[in-house]
Phi, psi and omega in degrees: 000141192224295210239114188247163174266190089257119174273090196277092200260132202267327177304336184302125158308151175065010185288307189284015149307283172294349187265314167295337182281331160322299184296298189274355153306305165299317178295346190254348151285332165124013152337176169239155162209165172213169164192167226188119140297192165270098188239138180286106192294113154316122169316147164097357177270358164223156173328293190276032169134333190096148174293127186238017142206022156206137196257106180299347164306309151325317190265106200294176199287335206278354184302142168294337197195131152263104158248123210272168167220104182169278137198195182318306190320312231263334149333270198298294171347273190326307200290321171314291186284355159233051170257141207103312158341302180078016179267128155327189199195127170222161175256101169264137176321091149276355196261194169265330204210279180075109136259002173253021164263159172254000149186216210213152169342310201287338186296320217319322164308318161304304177302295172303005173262316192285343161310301204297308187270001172082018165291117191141132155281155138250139183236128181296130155211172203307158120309111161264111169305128122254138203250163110279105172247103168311086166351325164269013158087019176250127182264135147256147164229138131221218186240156168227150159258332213264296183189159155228161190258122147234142171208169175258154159023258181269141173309318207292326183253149187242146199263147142270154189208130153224123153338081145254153195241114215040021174108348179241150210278136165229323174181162175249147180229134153233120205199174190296340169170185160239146180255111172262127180247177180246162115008264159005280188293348191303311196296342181299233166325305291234290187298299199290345189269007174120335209268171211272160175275154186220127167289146179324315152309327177281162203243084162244122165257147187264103183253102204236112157284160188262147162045050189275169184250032174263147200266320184258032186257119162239213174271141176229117184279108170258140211273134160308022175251338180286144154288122188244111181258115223239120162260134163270134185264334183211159142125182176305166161279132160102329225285346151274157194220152164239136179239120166290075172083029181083024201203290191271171173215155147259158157276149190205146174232189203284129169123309197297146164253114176252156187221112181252113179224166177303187184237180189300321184270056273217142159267114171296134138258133196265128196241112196272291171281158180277000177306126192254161186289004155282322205284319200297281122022267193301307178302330155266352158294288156354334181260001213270000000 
């Protein structure tokens, strides 16, 4: 790799610390570098929705690596908004638990010679399509690397949802919502909500209710290939939301539909140590 981006979360302590050592390591190997804050995207610049703080327009075709400064969010941000690119991804850590980073500000010498020597694997991982279709016939669309949510509102209250899988009916659930996850995504929500961890590989999705009030509804892995489709069944106009990765919503009412598949598209990541993801897996637990 010779020519890199950079996504810079500026809100982090110490980034424009690491963005000049960055910026001048690479210039004095004889690298290329560029870089971007997080800048607020105008809607509407991709199928599903727009770029929401980089502008894919920005990155030139020939970059080798889009290396983020920040922590996962600043990570899953990136993947999202130049997802289709097909430019690798590496995370460096400004944050607390980073588990999709690959080491933390004090590594940056390191982490860039193994870029600079081509030491480093890739790993593809999944993507999610979520569709919205309103009862008055207005679609939301965009993407998740981590998971989308549907729930309601106020925390407080718990939503009906009926399920369904390829066209066929699976269960209704009443609860506070559901986390449909990626692989990826297992260790976020997924994970604070009771649902199982997935190495990073698999080719799956995680279907974890929140909080249900059924005694024996558990998380269920269904194959990435599947459609999952979710109707609300109750509750107010607006008073449900579908969440994208923590970040875009939708309003979503009684009547309304989403439809969730894997997506089309996948985010490549670059994977530096040889540390295997149990090891990884084990070693951020530890810290919490």
């Amino acid at each position: 790799m010779k020519k890199f981006y950079v996504i810079a979360n500026e809100s982090k302590p110490h980034t424009k610390k690491a963005l000049a050592r960055i910026r001048d390591y690479l210039t004095l190997k004889g690298a290329g570098c560029l870089a971007s804050g997080n800048e607020d995207g105008e809607e509407g610049r991709r199928a599903w929705g727009g770029f929401r703080y980089t502008d894919p327009d920005t990155v030139p075709e020939d970059t080798d690596c889009v290396i983020t400064l920040g922590g996962d969010g600043t990570l899953i941000q990136a993947a999202r908004d130049l997802a289709g690119l097909n430019i690798p991804l590496l995370g460096i850590n400004l944050g607390t638990l980073g588990y999709l980073t690959q080491g933390s500000g004090k590594e940056i010498p390191e982490i860039l010679d193994a870029l600079l020597n081509d030491h480093f694997v890739l790993e593809r991982r999944l993507m999610l399509d979520g569709q919205m279709k309103a009862k008055n016939g207005s679609v939301f669309r965009d993407i998740a690397l981590n998971e989308i949510v549907v729930t309601r509102k106020d925390s407080m209250k718990v939503t009906k949802l009926s399920v369904s899988v390829n066209g066929r009916f699976f269960s209704s659930y009443t609860a506070n919502g559901v986390i449909l996850s990626t692989p990826t995504g297992s260790t976020a929500y997924n994970l604070s909500a009771g649902g199982p961890i997935s190495a990073p590989n698999c080719r799956i999705m995680i279907l974890t209710p929140i909080c249900s009030h059924t005694l024996n509804m558990r998380s269920i892995l269904l194959n990435a290939d599947d459609t999952v489709r979710i109707e609300i069944l109750d509750g107010g106009e607006g008073e449900q939301t579908a969440v994208f990765d923590g970040d875009r919503a939708t309003d979503m009412s009684p009547g309304d539909v989403i439809e969730i598949s894997s997506s089309a598209v996948e985010t490549t990541m670059v994977k530096l140590s040889e540390i295997s993801f149990l090891d990884n897996l084990r070693e951020k637990m530890a810290g919490i």
